[in-house]
DSSP file (Angstrom, degrees, kcal/mol; ACC not computed):
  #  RESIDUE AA STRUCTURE BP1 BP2  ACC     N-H-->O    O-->H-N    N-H-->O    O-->H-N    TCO  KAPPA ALPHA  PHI   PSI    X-CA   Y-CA   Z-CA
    1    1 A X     >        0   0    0      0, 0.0     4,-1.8     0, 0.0     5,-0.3   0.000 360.0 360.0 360.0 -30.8   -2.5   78.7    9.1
    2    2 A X  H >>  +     0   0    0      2,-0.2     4,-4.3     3,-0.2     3,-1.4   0.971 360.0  48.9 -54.0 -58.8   -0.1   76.0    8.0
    3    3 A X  H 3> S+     0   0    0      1,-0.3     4,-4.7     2,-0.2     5,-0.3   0.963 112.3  43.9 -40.7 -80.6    1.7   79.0    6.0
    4    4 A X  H 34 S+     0   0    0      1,-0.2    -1,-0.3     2,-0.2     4,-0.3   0.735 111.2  50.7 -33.4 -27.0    1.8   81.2    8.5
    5    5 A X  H <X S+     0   0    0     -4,-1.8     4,-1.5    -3,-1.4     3,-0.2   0.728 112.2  49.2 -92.7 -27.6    3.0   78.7   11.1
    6    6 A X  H  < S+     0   0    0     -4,-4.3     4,-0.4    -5,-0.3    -2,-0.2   0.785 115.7  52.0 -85.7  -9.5    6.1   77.3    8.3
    7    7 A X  T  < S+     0   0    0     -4,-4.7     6,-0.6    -5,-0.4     4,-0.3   0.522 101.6  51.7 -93.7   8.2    6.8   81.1    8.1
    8    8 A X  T  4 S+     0   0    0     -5,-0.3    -1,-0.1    -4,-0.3    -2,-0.1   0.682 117.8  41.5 -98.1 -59.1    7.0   81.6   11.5
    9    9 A X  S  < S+     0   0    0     -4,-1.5   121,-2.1     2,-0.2    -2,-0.2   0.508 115.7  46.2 -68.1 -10.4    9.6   78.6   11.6
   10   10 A X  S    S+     0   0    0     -4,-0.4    -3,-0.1   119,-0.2    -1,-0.1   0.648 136.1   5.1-107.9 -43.9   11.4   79.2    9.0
   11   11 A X  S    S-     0   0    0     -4,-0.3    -3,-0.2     2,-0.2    -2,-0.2   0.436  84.9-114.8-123.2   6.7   11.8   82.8    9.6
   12   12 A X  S    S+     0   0    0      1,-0.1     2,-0.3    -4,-0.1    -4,-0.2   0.331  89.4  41.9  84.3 -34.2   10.5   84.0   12.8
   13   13 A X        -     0   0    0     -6,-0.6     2,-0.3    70,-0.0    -2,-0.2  -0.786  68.1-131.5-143.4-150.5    7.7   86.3   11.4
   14   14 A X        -     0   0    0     -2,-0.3     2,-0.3    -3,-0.1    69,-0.1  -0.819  13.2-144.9-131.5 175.5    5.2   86.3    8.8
   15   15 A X        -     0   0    0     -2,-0.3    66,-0.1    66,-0.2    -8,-0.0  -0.888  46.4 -73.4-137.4 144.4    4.4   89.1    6.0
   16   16 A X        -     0   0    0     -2,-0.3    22,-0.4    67,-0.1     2,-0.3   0.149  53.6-177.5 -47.0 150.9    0.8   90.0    4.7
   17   17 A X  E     -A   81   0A   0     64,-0.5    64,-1.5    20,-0.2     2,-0.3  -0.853  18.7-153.6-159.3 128.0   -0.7   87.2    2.3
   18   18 A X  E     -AB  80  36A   0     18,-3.7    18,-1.6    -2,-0.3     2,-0.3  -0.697  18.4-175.7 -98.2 157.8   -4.0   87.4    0.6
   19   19 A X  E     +AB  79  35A   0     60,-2.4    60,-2.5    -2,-0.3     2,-0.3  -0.954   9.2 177.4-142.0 159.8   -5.5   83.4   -0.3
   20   20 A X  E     -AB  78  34A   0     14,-1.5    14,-3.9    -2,-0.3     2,-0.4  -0.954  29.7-129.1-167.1 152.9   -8.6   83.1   -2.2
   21   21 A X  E     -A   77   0A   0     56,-2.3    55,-3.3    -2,-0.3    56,-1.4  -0.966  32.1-129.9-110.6  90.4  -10.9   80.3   -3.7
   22   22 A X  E     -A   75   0A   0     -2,-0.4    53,-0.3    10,-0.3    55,-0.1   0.265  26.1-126.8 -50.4 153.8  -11.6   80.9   -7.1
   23   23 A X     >  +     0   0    0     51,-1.5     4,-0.7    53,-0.1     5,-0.2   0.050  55.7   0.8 -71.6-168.4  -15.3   80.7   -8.1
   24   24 A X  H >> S-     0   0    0     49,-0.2     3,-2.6     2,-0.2     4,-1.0   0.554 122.6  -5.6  49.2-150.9  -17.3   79.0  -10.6
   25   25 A X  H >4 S+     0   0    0      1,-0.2     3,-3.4     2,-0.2     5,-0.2   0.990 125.8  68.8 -63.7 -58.3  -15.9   76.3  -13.3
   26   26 A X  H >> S+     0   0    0      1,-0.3     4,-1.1     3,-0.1     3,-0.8   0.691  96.8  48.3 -34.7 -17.3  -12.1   77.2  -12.0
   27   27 A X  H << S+     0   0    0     -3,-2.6     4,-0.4    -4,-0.7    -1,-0.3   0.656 111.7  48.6-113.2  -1.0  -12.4   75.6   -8.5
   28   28 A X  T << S+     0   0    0     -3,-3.4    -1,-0.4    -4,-1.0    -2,-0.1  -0.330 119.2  39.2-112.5  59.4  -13.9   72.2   -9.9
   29   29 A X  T <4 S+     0   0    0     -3,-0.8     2,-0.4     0, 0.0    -2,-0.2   0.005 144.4  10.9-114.9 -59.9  -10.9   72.0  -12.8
   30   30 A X     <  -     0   0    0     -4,-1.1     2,-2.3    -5,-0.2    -2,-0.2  -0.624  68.5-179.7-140.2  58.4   -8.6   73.3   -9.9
   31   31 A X        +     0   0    0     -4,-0.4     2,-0.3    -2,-0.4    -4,-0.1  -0.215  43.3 121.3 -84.3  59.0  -10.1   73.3   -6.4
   32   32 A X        -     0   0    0     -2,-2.3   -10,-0.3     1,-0.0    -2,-0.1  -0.861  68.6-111.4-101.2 138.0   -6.7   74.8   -4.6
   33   33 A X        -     0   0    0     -2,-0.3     2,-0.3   -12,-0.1   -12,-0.3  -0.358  34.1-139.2 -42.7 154.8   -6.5   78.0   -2.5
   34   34 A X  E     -B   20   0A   0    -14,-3.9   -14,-1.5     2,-0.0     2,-0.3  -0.810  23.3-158.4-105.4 160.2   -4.5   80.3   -4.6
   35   35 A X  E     +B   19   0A   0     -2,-0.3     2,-0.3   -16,-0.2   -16,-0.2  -0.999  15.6 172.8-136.5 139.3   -1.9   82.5   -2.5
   36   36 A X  E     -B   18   0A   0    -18,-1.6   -18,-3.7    -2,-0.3     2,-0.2  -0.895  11.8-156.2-157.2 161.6   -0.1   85.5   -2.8
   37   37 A X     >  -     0   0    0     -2,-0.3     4,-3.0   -20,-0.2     5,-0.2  -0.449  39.2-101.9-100.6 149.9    2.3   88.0   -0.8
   38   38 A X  H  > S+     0   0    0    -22,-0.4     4,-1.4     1,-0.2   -21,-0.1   0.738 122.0  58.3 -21.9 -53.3    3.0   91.3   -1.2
   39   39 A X  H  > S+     0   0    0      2,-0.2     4,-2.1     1,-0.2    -1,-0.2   0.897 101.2  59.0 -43.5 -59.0    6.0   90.6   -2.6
   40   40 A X  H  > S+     0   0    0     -3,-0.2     4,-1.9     1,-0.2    -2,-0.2   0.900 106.5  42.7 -34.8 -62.8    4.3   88.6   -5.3
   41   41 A X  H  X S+     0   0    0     -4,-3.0     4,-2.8     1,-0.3    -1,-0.2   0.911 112.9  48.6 -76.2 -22.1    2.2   91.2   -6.7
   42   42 A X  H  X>S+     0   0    0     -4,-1.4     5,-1.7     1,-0.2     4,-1.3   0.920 107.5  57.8 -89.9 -16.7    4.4   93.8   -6.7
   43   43 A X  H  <5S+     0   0    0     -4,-2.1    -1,-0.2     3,-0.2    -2,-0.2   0.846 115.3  39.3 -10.5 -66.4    6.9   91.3   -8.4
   44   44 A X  H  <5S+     0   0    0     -4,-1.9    -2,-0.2     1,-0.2    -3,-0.1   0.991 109.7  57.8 -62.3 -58.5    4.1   90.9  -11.2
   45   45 A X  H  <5S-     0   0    0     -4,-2.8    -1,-0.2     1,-0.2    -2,-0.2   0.733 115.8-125.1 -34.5 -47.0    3.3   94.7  -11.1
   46   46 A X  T  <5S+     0   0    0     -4,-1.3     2,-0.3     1,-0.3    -3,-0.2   0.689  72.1 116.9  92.3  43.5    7.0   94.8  -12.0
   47   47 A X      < -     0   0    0     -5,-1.7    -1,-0.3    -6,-0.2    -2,-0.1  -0.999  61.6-118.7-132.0 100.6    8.0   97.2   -8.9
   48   48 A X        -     0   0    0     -2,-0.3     2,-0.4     1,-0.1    -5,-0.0  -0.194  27.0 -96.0 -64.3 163.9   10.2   96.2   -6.2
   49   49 A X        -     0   0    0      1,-0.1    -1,-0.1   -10,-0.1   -10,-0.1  -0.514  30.3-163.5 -66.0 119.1    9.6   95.8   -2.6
   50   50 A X        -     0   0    0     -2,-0.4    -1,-0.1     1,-0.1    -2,-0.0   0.919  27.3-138.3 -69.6 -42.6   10.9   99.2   -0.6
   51   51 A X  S    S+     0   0    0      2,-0.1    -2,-0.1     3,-0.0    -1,-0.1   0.146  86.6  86.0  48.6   6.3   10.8   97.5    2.3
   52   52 A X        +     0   0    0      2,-0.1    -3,-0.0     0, 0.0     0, 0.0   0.850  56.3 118.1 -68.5 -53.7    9.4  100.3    4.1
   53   53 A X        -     0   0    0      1,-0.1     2,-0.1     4,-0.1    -2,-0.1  -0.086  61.8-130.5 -19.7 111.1    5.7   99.4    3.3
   54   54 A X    >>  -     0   0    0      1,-0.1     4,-1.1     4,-0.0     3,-0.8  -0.430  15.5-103.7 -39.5 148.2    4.0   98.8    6.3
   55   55 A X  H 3> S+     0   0    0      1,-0.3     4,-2.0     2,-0.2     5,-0.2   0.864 121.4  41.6 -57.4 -43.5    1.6   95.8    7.3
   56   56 A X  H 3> S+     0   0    0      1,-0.2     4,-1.3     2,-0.2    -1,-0.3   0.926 116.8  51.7 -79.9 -25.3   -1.7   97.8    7.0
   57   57 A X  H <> S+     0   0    0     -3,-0.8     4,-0.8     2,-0.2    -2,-0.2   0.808 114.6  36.8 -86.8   3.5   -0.3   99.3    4.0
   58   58 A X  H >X S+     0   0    0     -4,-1.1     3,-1.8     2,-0.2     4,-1.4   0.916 118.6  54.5 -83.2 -55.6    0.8   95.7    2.0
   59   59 A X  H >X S+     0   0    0     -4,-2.0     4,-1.7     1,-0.3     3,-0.5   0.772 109.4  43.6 -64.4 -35.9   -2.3   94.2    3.4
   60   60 A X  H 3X S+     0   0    0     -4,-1.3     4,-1.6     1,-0.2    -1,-0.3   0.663 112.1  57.1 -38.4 -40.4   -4.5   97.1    1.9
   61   61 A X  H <X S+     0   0    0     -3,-1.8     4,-1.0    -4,-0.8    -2,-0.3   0.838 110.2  39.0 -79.3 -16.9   -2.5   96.7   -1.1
   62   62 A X  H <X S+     0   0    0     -4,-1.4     4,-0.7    -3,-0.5    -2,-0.2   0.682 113.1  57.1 -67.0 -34.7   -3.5   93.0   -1.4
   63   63 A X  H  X S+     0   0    0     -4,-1.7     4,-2.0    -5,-0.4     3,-0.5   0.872 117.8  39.6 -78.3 -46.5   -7.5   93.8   -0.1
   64   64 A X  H  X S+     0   0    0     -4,-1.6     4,-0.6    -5,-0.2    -2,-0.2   0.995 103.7  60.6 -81.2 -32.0   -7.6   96.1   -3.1
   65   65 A X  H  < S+     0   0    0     -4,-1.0     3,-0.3     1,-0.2    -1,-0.2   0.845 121.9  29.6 -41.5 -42.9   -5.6   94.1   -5.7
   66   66 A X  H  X S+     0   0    0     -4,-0.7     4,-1.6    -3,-0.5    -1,-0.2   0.758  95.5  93.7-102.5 -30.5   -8.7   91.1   -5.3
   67   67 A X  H  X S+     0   0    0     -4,-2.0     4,-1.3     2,-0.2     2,-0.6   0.622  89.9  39.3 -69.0  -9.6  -11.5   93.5   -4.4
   68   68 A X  H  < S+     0   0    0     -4,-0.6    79,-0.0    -3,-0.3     0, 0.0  -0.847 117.1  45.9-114.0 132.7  -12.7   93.8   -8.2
   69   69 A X  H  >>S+     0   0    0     -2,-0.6     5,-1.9     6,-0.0     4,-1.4  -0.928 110.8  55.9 -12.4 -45.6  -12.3   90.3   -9.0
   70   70 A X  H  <5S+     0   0    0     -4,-1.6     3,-0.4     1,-0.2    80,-0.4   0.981 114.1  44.2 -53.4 -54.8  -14.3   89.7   -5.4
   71   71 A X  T  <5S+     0   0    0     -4,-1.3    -1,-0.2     1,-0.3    -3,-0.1   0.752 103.4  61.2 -76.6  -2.6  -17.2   92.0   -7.0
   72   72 A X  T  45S-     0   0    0     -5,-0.0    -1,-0.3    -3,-0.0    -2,-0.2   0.830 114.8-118.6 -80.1 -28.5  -17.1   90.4  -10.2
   73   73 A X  T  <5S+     0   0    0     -4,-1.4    -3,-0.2    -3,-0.4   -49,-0.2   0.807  77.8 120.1  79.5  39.9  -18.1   87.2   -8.4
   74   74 A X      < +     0   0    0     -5,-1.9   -51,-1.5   -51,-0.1     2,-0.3   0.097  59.0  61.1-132.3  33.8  -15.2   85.3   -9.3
   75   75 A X  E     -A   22   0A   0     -6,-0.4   -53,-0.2   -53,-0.3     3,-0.1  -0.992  56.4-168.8-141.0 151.0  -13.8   84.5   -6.2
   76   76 A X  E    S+     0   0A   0    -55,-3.3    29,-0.5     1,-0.5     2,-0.3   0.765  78.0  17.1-109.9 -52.2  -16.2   82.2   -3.7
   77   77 A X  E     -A   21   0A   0    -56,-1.4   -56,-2.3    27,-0.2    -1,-0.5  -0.922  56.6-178.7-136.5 136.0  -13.6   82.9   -0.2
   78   78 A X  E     -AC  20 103A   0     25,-2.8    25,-3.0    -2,-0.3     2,-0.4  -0.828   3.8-174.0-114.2 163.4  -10.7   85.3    0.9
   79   79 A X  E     -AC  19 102A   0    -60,-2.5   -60,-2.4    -2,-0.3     2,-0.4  -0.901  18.0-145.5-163.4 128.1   -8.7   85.3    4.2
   80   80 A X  E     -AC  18 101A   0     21,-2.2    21,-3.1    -2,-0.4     2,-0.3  -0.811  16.9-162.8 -87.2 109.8   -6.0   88.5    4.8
   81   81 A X  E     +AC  17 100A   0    -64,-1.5   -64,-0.5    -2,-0.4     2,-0.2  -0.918  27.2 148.8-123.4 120.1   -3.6   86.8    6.5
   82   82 A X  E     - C   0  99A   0     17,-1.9    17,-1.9    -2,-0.3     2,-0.4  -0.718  46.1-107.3-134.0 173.6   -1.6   89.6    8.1
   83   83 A X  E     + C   0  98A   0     15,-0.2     2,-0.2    -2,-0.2    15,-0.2  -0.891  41.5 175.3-105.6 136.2    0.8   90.0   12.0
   84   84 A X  E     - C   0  97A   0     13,-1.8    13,-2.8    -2,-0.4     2,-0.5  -0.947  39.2-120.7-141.5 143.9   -0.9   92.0   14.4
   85   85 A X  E     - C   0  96A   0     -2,-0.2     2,-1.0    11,-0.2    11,-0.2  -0.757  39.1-153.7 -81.9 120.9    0.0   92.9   18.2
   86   86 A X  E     - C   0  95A   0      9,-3.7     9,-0.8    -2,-0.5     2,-0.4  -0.825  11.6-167.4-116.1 120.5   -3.4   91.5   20.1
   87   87 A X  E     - C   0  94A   0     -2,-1.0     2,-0.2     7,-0.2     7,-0.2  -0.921  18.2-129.1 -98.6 124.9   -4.5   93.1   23.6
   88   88 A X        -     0   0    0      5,-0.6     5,-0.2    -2,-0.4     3,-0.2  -0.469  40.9 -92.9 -55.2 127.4   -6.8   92.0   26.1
   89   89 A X  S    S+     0   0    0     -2,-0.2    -1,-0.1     1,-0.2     3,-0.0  -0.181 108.3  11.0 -33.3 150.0   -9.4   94.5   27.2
   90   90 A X  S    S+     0   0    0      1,-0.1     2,-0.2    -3,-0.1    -1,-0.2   0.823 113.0  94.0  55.7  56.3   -8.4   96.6   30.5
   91   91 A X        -     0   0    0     -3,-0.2    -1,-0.1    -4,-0.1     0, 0.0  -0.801  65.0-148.4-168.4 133.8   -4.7   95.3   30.3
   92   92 A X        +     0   0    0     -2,-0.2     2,-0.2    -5,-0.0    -3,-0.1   0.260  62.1 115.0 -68.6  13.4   -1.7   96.8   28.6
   93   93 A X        -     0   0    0     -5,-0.2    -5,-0.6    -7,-0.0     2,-0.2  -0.772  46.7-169.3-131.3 135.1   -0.2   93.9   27.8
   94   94 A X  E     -C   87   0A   0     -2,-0.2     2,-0.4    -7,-0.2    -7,-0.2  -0.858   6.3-179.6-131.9 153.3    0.2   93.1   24.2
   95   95 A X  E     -C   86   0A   0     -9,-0.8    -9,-3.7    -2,-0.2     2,-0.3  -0.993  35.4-104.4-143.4 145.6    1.3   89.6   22.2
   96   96 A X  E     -C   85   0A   0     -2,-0.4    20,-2.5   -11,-0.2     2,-0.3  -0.559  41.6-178.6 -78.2 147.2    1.7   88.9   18.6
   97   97 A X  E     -CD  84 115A   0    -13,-2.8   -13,-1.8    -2,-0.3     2,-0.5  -0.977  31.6-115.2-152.4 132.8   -1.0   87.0   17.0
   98   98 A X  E     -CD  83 114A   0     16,-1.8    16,-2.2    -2,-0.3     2,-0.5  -0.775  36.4-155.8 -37.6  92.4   -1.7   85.8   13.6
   99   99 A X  E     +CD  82 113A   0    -17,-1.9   -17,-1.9    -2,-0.5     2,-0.5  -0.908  13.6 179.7-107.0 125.6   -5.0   87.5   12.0
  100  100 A X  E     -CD  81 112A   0     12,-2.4    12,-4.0    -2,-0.5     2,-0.5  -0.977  15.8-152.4-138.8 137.1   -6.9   86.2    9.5
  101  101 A X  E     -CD  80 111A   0    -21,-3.1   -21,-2.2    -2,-0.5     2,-0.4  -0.964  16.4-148.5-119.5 127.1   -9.9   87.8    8.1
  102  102 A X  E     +CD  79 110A   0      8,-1.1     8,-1.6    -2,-0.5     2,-0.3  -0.805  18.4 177.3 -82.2 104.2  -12.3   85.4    6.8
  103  103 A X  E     +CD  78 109A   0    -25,-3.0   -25,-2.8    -2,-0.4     2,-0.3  -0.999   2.9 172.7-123.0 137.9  -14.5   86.4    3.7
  104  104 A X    >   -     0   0    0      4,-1.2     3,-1.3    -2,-0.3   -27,-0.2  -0.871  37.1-127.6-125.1 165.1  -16.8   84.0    2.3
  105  105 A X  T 3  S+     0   0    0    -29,-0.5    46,-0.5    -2,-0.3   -28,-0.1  -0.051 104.2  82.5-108.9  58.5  -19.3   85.2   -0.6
  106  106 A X  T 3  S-     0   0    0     -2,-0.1    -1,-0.2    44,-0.1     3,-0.1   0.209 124.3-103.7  73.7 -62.4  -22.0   83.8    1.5
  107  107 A X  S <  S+     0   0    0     -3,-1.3    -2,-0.1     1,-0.3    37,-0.1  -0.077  79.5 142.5 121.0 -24.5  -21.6   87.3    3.3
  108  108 A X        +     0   0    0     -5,-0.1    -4,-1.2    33,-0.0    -1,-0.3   0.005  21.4 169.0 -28.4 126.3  -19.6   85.4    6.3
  109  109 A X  E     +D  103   0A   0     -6,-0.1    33,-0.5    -3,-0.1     2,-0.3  -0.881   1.6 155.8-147.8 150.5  -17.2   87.6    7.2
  110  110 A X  E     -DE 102 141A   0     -8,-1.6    -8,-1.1    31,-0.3     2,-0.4  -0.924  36.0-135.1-142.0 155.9  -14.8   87.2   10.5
  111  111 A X  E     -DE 101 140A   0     29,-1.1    29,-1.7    -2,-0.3     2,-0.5  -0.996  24.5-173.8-120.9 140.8  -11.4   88.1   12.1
  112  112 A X  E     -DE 100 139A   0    -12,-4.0   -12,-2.4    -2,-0.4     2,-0.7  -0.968   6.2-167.3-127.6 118.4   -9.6   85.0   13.9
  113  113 A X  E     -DE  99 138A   0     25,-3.3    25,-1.7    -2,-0.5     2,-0.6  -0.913  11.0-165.2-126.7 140.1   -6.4   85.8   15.8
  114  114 A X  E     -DE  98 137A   0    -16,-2.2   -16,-1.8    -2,-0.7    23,-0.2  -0.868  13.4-148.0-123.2 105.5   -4.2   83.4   17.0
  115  115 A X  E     +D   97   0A   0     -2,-0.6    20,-3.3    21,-0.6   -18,-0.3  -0.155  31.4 173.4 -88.6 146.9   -1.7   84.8   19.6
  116  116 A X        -     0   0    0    -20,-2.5     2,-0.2    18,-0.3    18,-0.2  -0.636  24.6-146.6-126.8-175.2    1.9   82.8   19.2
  117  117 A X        -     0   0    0     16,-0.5    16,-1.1    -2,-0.2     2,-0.5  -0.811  10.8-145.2-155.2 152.1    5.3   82.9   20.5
  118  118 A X  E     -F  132   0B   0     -2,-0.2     2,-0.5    14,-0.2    14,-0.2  -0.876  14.8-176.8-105.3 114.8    8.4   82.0   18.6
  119  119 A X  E     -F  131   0B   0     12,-2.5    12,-1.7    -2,-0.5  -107,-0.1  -0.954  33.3-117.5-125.3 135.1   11.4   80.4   20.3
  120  120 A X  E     -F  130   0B   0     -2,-0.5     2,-0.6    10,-0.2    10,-0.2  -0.213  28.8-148.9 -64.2 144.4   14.6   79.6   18.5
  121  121 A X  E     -F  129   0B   0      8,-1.1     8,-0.5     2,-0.0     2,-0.5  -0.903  13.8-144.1-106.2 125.1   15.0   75.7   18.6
  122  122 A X        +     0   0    0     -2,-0.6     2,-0.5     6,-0.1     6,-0.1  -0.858  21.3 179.3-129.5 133.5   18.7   74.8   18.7
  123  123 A X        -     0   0    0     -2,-0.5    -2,-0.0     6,-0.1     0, 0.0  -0.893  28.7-149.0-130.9  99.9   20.1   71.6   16.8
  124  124 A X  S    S+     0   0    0     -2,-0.5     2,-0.3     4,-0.0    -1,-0.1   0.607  86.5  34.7 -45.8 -19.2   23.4   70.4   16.6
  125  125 A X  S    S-     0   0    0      2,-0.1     2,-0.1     0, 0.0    -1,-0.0  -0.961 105.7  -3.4-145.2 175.2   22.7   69.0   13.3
  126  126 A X  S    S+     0   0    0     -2,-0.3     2,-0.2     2,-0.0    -3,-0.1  -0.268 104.3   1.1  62.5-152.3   20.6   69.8   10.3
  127  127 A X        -     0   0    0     -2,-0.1     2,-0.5     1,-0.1    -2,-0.1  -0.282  57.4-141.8 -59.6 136.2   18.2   72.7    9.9
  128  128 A X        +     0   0    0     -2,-0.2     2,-0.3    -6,-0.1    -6,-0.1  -0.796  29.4 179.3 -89.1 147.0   17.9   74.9   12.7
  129  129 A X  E     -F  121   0B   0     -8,-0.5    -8,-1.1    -2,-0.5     2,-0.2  -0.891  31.0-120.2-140.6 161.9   13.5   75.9   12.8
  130  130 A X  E     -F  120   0B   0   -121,-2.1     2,-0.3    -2,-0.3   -10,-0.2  -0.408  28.1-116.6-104.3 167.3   12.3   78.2   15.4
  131  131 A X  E     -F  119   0B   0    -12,-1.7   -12,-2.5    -2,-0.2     2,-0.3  -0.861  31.1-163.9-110.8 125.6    9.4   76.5   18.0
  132  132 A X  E     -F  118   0B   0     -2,-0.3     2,-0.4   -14,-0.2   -14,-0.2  -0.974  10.0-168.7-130.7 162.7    6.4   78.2   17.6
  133  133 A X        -     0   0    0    -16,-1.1     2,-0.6    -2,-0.3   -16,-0.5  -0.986   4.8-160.0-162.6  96.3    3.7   77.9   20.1
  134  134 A X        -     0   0    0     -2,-0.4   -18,-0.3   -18,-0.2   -19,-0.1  -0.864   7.7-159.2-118.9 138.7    0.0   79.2   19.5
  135  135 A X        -     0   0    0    -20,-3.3   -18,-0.0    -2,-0.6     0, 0.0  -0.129  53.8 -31.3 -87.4-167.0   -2.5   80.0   22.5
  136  136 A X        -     0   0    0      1,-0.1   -21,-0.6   -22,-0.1     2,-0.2  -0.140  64.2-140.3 -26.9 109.5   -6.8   80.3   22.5
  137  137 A X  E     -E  114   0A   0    -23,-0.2     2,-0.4    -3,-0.1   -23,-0.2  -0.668  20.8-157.7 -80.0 149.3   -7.5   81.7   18.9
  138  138 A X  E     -E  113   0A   0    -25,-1.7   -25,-3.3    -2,-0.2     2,-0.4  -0.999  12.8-178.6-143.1 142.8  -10.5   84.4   19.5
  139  139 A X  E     +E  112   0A   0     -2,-0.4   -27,-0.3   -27,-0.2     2,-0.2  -0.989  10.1 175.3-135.8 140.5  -12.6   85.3   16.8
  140  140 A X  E     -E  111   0A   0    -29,-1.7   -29,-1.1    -2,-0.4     2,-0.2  -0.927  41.1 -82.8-166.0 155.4  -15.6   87.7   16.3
  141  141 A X  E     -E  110   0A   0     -2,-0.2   -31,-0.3   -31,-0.2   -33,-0.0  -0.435  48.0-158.5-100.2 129.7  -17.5   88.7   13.5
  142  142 A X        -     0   0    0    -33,-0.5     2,-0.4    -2,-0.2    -1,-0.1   0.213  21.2-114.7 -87.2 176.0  -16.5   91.5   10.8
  143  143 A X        -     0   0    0    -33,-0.1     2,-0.2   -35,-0.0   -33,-0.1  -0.948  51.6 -88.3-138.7 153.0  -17.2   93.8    8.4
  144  144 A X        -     0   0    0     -2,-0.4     4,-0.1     1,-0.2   -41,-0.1  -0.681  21.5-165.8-101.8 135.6  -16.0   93.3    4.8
  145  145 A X  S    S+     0   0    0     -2,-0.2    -1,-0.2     1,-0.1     3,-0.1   0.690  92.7  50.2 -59.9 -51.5  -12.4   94.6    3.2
  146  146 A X  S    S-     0   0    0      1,-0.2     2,-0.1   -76,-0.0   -75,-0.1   0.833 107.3-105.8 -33.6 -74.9  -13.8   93.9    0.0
  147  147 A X        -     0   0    0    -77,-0.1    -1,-0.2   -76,-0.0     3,-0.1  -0.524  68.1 -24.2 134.1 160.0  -17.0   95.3   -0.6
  148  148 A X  S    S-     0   0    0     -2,-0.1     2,-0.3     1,-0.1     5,-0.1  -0.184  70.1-115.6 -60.0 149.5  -20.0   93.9   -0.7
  149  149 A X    >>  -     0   0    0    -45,-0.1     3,-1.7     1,-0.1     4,-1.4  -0.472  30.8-112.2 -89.9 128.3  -20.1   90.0   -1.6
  150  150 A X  H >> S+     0   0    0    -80,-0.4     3,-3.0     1,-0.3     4,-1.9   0.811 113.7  61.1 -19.7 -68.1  -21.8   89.2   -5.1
  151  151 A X  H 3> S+     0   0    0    -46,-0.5     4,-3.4     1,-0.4    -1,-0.3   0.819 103.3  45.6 -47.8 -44.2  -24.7   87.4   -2.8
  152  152 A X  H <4 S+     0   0    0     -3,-1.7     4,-0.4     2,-0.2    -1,-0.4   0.766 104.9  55.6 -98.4   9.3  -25.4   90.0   -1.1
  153  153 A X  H XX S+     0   0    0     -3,-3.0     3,-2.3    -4,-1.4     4,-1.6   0.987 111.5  47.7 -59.0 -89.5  -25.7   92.2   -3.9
  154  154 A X  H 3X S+     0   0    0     -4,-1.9     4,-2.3     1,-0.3     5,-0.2   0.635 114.1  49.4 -31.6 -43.7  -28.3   89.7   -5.5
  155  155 A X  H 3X S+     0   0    0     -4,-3.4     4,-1.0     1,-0.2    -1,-0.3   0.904 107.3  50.2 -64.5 -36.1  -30.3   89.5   -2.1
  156  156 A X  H <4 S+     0   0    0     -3,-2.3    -2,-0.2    -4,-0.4    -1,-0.2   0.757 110.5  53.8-113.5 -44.1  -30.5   93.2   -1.5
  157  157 A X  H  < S+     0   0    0     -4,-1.6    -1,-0.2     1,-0.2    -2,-0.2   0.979 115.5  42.5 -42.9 -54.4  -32.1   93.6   -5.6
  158  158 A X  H  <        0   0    0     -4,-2.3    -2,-0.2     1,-0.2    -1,-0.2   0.796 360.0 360.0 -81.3 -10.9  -34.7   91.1   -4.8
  159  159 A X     <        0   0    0     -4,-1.0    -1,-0.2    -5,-0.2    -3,-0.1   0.727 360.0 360.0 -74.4 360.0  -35.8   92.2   -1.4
């Protein structure tokens, strides 16, 4: 959330971002989330940004980019961190929220959105940063972008 919340200040909105927690010997030499944006991959790919690409389709390109690395087992947790409009049942009324889908390879899986608003903060000197302001996160439990999680591959052989 820290990302999302300095991109938020920094810019006003956020962009899709996959993070993941490598598996195995890699997260005790180097136990940091790893992160990357849209941008990023298509940077490596060696393909610019259109800027057209929608949010479900960068975030779909990011869920597939990890998903065979996910099934290999070499990732222990992912979180899709992506901007979504979030509505309460029986009301039209709609607020931008932060969403982050939680996969752990465990089997956990969740969506957590945490509804904001951004108001420009204005400063006669320095940096100018936007105020952001996030209400009651609501969270309820998900079905996996991946594919099924190594674990539960392994349970579902022996049973």
């Amino acid at each position: 959330m820290a990302w999302a919340e300095g991109e938020l200040k920094k810019n006003g909105r956020i962009r899709p971002l996959a993070a993941w927690l490598p598996a195995g010997d890699d997260v005790r030499r180097d136990p940091q989330v790893r992160t990357r944006t849209y941008s990023q991959m298509r940077a490596e790919e060696g393909r610019e940004e259109t800027g057209r690409e929608t949010i479900e389709a960068q975030e779909a390109a990011l869920t597939t980019d990890l998903s065979a690395r996910w099934r290999d087992g070499e990732l222990t947790a992912v979180a899709l961190v992506a901007p979504v409009l979030y509505g309460k049942a029986g009301t039209s009324e709609r607020a931008e929220a932060v969403r982050l889908h939680i996969e752990a390879r465990s089997g956990y899986c969740a969506d957590i959105l945490m509804p904001y608003r951004v108001r420009p903060a204005l400063r006669w000197h320095g940096k100018q940063q936007n105020r952001v302001h996030f209400s009651h996160p609501v969270a309820q439990e998900s079905v996996s972008r991946l594919g099924e999680s190594p674990v539960q591959t392994e349970t579902s052989r022996l049973g």
